[in-house]
N, C-alpha and C positions, 0 to 999 in steps of 0.2 A: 304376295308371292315372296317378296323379301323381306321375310319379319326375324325378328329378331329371333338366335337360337342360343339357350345359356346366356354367356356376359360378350359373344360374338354375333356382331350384326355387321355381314354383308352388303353392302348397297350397291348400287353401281359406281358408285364413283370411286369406292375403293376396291370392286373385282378384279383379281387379277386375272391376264390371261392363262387362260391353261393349256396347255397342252396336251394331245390326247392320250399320251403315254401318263396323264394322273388318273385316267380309270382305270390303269391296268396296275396302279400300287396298291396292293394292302396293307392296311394301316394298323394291322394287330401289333408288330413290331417295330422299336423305332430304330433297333438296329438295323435290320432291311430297309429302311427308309434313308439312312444314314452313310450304308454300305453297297447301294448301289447306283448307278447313273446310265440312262437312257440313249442311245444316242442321235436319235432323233425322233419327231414328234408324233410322228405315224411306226412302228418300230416293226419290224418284219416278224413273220413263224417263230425263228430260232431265237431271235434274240428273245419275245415273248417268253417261250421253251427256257432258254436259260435262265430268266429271271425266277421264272415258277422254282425252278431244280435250287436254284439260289437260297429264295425265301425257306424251302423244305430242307436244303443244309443246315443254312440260320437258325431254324427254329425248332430244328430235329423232328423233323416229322416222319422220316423215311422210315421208321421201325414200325411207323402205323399205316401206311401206305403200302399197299398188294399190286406191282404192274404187272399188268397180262393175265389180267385175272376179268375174263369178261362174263357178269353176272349174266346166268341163262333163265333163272327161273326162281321166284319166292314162291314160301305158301305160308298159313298162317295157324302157326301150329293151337288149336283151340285151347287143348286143354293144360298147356304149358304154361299160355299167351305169350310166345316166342316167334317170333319168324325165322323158320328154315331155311337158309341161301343157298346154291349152288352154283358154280359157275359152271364154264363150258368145259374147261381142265379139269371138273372132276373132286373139287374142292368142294366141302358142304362148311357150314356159318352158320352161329344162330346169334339170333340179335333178339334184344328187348322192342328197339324202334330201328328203321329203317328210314334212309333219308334217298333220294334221287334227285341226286345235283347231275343229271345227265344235259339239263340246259333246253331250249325250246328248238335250238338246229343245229341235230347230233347226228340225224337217222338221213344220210345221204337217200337224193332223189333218183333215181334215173332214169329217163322217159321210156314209156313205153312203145317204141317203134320197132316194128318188122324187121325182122333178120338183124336185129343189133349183137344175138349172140353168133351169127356165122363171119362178123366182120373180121378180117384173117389179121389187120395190123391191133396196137396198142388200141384199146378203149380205156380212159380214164377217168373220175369224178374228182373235181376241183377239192371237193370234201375229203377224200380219200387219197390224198397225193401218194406217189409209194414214197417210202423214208427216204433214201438214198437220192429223192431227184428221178428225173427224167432226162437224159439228151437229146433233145427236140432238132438239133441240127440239122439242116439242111434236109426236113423234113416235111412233109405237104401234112397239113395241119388243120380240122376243122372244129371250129369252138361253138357247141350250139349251147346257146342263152346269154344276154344282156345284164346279167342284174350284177349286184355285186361283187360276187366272188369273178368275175369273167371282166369286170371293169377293170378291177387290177390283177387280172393273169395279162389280156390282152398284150399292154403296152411292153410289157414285160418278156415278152414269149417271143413278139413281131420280124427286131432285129436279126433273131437265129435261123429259123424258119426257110424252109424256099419259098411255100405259098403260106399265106392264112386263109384260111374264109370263116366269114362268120355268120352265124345262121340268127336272124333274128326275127322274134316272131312281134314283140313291144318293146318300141325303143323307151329309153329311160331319160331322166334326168340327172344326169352327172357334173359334181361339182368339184373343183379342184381339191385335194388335199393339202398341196404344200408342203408335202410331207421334208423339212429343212433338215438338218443335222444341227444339232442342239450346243449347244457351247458350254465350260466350265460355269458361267454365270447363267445361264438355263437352267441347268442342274440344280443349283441349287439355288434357283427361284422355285423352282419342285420340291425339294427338301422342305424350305424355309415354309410355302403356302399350303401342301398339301391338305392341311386340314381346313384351312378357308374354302382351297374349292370344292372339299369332302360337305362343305354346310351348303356351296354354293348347289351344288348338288342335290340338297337334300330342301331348297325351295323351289329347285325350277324344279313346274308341271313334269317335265322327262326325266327329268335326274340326272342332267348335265351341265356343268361347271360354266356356265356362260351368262350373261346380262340379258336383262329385259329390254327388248326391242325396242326400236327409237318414237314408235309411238304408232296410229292406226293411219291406214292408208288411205283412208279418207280425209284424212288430217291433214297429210302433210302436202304442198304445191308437187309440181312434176317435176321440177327441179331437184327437190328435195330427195323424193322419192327414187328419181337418181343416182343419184349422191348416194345413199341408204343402199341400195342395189350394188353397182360401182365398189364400194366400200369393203361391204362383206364377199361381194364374189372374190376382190384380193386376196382377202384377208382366209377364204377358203374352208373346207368342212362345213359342219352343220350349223359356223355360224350364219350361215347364208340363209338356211332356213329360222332357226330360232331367233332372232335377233335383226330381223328385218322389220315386218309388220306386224304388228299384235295380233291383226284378223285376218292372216295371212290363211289361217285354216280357215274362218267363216264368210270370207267376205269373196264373193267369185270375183269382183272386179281386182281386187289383192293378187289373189290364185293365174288368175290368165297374165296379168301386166309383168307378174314376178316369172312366171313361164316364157311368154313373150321376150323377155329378157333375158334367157337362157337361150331360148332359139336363135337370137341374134346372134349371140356368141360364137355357138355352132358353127352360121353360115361365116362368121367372120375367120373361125379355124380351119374348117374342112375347103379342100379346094375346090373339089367336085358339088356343085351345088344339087345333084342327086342324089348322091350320099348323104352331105347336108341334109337334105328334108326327109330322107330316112331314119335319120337319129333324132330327128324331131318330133318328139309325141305331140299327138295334133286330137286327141279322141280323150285328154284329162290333164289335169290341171300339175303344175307341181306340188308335190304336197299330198296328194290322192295316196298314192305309194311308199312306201321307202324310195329317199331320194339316194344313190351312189353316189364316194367319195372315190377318186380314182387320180392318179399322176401321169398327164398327157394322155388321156383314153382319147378326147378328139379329134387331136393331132396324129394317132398312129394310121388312122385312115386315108391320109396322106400318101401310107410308103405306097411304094409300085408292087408290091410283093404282097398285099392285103386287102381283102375283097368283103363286101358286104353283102350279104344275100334276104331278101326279106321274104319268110316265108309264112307270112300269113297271105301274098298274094300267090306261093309258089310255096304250098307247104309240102314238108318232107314225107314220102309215101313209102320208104323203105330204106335198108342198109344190107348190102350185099355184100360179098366178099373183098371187094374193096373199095365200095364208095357210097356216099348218101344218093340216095337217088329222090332227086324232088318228081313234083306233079311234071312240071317243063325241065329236061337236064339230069346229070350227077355232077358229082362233083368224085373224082377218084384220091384217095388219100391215103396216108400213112398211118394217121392218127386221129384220132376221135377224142374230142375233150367236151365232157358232160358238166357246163355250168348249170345246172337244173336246179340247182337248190336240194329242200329236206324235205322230208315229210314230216311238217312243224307239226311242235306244242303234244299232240302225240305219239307222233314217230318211235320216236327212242324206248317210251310207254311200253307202245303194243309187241315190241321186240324180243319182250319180257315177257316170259310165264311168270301174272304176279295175281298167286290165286288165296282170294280174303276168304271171312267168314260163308259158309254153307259150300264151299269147294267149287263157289263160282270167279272166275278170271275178272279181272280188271275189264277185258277188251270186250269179253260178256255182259257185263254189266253195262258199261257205257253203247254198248249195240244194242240193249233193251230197253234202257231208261235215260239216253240222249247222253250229251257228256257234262255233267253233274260232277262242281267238287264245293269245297266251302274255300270263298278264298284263294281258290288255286294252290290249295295247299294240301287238304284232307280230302278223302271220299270217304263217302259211306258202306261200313261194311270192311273196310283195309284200318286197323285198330293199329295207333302206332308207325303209320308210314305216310310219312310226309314229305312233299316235293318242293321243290326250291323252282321256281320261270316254269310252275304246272301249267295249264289249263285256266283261263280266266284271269290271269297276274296279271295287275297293272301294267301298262307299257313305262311306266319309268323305270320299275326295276327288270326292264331289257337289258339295259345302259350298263 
């Protein structure tokens, strides 16, 4: 896993840490590398946004970039061997090849529940924020889904709010991020390493800039294992996962001890010891999932002002004109906020009229003959259009 790349060899003893703001540099420029600085290690929307807009000044790319140009439909013109574009504005393109960097979760989810289009206040999707912000003040507020995006809306949203409630059907595993504010010599320990943890990167199994775990869990005493646990929970992010136990994925006795020690945590934050065992997955392991990285998510169930609702014992049976209504209760509200996630890997795909050779569709083909690509990059039958996090991509280049 740590083998040597070129005349640069990694080990752990010389890894540095990284920060998670080094997978969001690219490295095509070393002026953008040069000429910009982070300000802390988890780094918000905009600041993201402005980096992007940054690098594309730097690099002039704005005369080849089209915004608001939302691709409606390819076809594959046979006898040119060109592909047709079109977007939804009415614009038509023809290209040689075609590339779809649209990413594995683009194509917002939003559940399918009863009367969700008569609900009279705001409905949102975490995915689809509107540009300008929301004013959530002093407004009765309910967030259905746990996972990621709703880890870090929640703590975020709490303070304003008159009520929260939160609708959850499977609690998760949430580790702290830590997300610090970065210093002049942060900065440019990022500068100075970025292509150390760009190789570090390019040995860990994920594709993430971090060290090989302190060794297997049958290995080491409970003391140790401890210590191990302890350590990386501080230290926060995915170190917690990657960098714990080597057979943290194979080994069930790894899987529950490393869970069990997340749950402890819980019950040590939350006050309410019902709540507590609510946010406690007790039906899989850590690790089964994506695990969340989130800033005080177990502490905000704390305020007096935020409620948990678990509706896999008390699931949601409708939405009226102004309230979720479960099996038992509603709950009356203002605002409706859809952490549901995407319609992965897919999604973004089927969104597209993307129609190949014999004038059959992408979404045709793959509903006749299962979903088939090579590599997660080509399918058969689409000549020239190749996808960047398609269908089948290894999970390191998630990262």
């Amino acid at each position: 896993m740590w083998a040597e790349l070129g005349r640069t060899t990694v080990t752990p003893a010389s890894a540095p840490t990284a920060s998670r703001t080094t997978y969001y540099c690219l490295t095509l420029s070393r002026d953008v590398i040069d000429s910009w600085d982070w300000s802390e290690r988890y780094p918000t929307g905009p600041e993201v946004r402005a980096y992007l807009q940054h690098f594309a000044t730097r690099t002039h790319l704005h005369p080849n970039i089209r915004l608001g140009s939302e691709v409606s439909g390819m076809r594959w013109n046979e006898e040119e061997s060109v592909w047709d574009v079109r977007t939804r504005s009415g614009n038509r393109y023809r290209a040689r090849r075609v590339v779809s960097a649209m990413g594995l979760l683009s194509k917002a989810y939003l559940p399918a529940i009863a009367g969700i289009d008569s609900f009279k206040g705001a409905v949102l999707h975490t995915a689809a924020w509107p540009e300008g912000g929301v004013d959530l003040r002093g407004k009765r507020v309910g967030v259905i889904g746990v996972g990621s995006s709703a880890v870090q809306l929640i703590p975020r949203i709490a303070a304003d709010v008159e009520e929260l409630v939160v609708f959850q059907r499977t609690p998760n595993y949430v580790v702290s991020a830590n997300s610090e504010k970065l210093t002049e010599q942060d900065s440019a320990e990022i500068r100075n390493r970025l292509f150390d943890y760009h190789r570090m990167c390019q040995q860990h199994p994920f594709g993430v800039a971090m060290g090989p775990p302190r060794g297997r869990f049958e290995d080491l005493t409970a003391e140790e294992r401890n210590d191990v646990l302890e350590q990386h929970w501080s230290e926060g992010g995915f170190h917690f996962i990657s960098e714990t136990f080597a057979d943290l994925s194979t080994n069930d006795d790894a899987a529950w001890a490393t869970s069990d020690f997340v749950k402890a945590k819980i019950r040590a934050t939350v006050i309410d010891p019902a709540v507590a065992e609510l946010l406690s997955a007790q039906d899989y392991p850590i690790g089964a999932k994506r695990v969340s990285t989130g800033h005080r998510f177990y502490e905000t169930f704390n305020l007096p002002n935020v409620r948990l609702v678990d509706v896999r014992s008390n699931p949601i049976r409708a939405i009226d004109g102004a309230a979720i209504v479960l099996e038992s209760g509603r709950f009356d509200l203002d605002v409706i906020i859809c952490a549901t996630g995407f319609d992965a890997l897919t999604g973004s795909l089927d969104a597209i009229d993307i129609v190949g050779r014999g004038g059959e569709s992408l979404s045709q083909v793959w509903a006749r003959d299962g979903l088939r690509t090579f590599l997660g990059m080509t399918v058969g039958g689409f000549p020239n259009f190749f996808m960047m996090l398609g269908p089948h991509t290894p999970p390191a280049t998630w990262w």
